[in-house]
Structure formats: structure tokens, C-alpha cells
C-alpha positions as CSV (number, residue, x, y, z in Angstrom):
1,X,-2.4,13.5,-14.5
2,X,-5.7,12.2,-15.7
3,X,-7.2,9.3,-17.8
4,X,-8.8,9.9,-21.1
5,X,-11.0,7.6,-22.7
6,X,-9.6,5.3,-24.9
7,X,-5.8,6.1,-24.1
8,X,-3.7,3.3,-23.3
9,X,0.2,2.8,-21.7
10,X,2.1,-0.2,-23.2
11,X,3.9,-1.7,-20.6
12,X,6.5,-4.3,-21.9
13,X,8.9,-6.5,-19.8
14,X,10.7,-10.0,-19.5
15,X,9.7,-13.4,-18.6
16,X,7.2,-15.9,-19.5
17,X,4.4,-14.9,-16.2
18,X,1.9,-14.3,-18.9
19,X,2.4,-18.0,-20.4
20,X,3.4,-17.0,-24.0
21,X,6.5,-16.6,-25.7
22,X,10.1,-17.5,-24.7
23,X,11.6,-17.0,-20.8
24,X,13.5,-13.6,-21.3
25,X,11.4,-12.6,-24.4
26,X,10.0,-9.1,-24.7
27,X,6.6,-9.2,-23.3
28,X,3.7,-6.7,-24.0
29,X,0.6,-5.5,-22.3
30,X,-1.9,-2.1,-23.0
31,X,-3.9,-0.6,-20.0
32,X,-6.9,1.4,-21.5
33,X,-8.0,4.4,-20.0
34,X,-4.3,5.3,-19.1
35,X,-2.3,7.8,-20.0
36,X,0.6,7.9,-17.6
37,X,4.3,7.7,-17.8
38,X,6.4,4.5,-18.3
39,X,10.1,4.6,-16.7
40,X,12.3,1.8,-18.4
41,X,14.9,0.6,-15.9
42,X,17.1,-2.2,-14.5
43,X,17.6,-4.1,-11.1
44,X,18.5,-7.4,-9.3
45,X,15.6,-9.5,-8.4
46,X,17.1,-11.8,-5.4
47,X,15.6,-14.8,-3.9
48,X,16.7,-15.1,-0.1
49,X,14.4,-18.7,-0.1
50,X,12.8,-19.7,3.0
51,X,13.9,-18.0,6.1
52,X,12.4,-17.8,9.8
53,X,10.1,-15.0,9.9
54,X,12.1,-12.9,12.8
55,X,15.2,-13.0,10.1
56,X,12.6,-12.0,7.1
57,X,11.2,-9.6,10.0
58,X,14.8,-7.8,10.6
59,X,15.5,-7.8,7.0
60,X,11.9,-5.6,6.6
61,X,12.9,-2.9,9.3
62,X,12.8,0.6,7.8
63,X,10.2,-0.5,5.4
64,X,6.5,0.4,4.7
65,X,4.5,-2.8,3.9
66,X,1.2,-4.2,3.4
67,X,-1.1,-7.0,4.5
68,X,-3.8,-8.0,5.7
69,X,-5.0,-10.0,9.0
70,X,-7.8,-10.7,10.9
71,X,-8.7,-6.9,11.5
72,X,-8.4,-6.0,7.7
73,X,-5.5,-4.3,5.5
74,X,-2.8,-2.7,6.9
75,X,0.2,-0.5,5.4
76,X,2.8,0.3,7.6
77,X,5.5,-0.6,9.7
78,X,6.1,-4.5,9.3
79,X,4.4,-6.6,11.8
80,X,6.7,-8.2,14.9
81,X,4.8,-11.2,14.2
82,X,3.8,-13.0,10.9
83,X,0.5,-12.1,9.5
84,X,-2.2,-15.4,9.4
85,X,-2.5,-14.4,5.9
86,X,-0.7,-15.9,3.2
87,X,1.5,-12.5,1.6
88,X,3.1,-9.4,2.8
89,X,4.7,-6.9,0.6
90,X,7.2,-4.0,1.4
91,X,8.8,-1.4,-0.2
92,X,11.6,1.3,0.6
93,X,12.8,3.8,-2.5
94,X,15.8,1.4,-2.9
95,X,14.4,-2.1,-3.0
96,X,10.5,-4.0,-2.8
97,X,10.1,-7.0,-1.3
98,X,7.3,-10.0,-1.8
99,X,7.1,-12.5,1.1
100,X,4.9,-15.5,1.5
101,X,4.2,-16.0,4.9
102,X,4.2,-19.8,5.8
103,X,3.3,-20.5,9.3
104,X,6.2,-18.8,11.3
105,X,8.4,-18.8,8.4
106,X,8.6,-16.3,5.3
107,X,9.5,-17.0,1.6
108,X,11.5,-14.1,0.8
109,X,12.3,-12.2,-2.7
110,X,13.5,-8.8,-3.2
111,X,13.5,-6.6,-6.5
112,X,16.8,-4.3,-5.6
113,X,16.3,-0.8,-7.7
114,X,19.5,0.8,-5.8
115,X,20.3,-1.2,-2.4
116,X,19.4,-4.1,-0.8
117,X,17.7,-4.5,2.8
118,X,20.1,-4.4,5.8
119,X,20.1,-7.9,7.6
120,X,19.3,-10.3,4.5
121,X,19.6,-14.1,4.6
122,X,21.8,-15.5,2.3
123,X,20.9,-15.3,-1.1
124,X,19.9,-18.4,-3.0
125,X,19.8,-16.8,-6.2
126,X,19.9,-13.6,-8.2
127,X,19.5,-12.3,-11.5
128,X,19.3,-8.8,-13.3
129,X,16.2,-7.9,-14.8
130,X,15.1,-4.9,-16.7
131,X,11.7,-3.5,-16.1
132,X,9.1,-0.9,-17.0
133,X,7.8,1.5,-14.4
134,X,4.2,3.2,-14.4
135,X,3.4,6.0,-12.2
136,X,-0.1,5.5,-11.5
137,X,-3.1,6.7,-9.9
138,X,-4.6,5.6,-6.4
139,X,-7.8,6.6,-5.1
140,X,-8.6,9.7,-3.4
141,X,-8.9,10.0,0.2
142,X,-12.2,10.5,0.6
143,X,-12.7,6.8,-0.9
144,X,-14.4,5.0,1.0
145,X,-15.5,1.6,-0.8
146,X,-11.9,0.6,-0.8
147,X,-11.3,0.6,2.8
């Protein structure tokens, strides 16, 4: 699907990350230049909290993630060892995970769409959430200022 000048998505969620309105009201945002389809659904966003990084490391196995270290940006198989970076992110079609590295420990949150990793920590808190997905474009291969 291609971009037409001048088109726009509105994307609309909940929360307050923009800074205005209400936590939980509906919050709105237009991307010019898009013209792609928006997917309304719901999930459990889960905080697991801090956690060793081998138990964040277990609970990542099966994924595809990306970060970046000393030799650039990298999407694939977790790394055994924590990246000296400060954020990894990982994604399966069931569940996408953000985790702040800190030194050889992770801060761990989840966004489960249909499942859960296997091996979590214990959950410190959860809560459903209803979101807005946008299938969008990434560059083409031959793209080379991006690498």
C-alpha cells in the first residue's frame, strides 16, 4: 500500500503518555502522508519489574528482538548477555516485550496480544488495555542510509 500526499491515519488510544487529558481518556494522533490500516484491539500490558537479566533472558527465548551495542543495531535472537545499551525490545505474534537493561539486570514489561512468554518472573502488575494497530511501511532493502 502506498502514501498519498496529504492522507492521514488517526490513531487513538488510552493513557495520559502525551501529557493531556485524563489517565484512561481517549487519546488522538494524525500521521500525514499515511494511508494505512488501523486494527482496534485489546490486551494485557504486564509489568514483571526488575528481574536478573538471565531470568528476563529465558523469558525472551523464541523471540526476535532489537538493540543495539557496541557493533551497531541488531534484530534477532536475544543476546545471552545484556546489551551496554540502555533498551531491548522483542516481539513474538503473541506478546512484545520492552526491557530496560540496567547493568546485569533488566526492567521487564510485556504487552500480551494472545499469550504470554514462557519462563516469566512474577508479575508485579497487570492491567488490560485496548489499542490501535497500524500496519506500516519499512524501508526497502536496498536502503542503505538506515543501516
Amino acid at each position: 500500500m502506498t502514501a498519498t500526499p496529504g492522507s492521514a491515519v488517526h490513531v487513538t488510544g488510552t493513557g495520559n503518555s502525551s501529557g493531556a487529558g485524563a489517565p484512561g481518556e481517549e487519546q488522538s494522533s494524525w500521521h500525514p502522508g499515511l494511508d494505512l490500516p488501523v486494527t482496534p484491539g485489546t490486551a494485557t500490558l504486564i509489568a514483571y519489574g526488575r528481574v536478573a537479566w538471565d531470568r528476563a533472558a529465558r523469558m525472551l527465548a523464541g523471540a526476535q528482538a532489537a538493540w543495539a551495542d557496541y557493533d551497531g543495531f541488531h534484530v534477532g535472537a536475544p543476546p545471552e548477555s545484556p546489551p551496554p545499551y540502555s533498551h531491548l525490545w522483542a516481539w513474538t505474534e503473541d506478546w512484545l516485550a520492552r526491557i530496560r537493561i540496567d547493568g546485569q539486570h533488566a526492567i521487564a514489561g510485556v504487552l500480551a496480544l494472545r499469550g504470554q512468554p514462557g519462563n516469566p518472573p512474577p508479575e508485579q502488575w497487570r492491567q488490560d488495555v485496548r489499542f490501535h494497530q497500524v500496519q506500516s511501511q519499512t524501508w526497502p532493502p536496498a536502503e542503505t542510509r538506515v543501516w
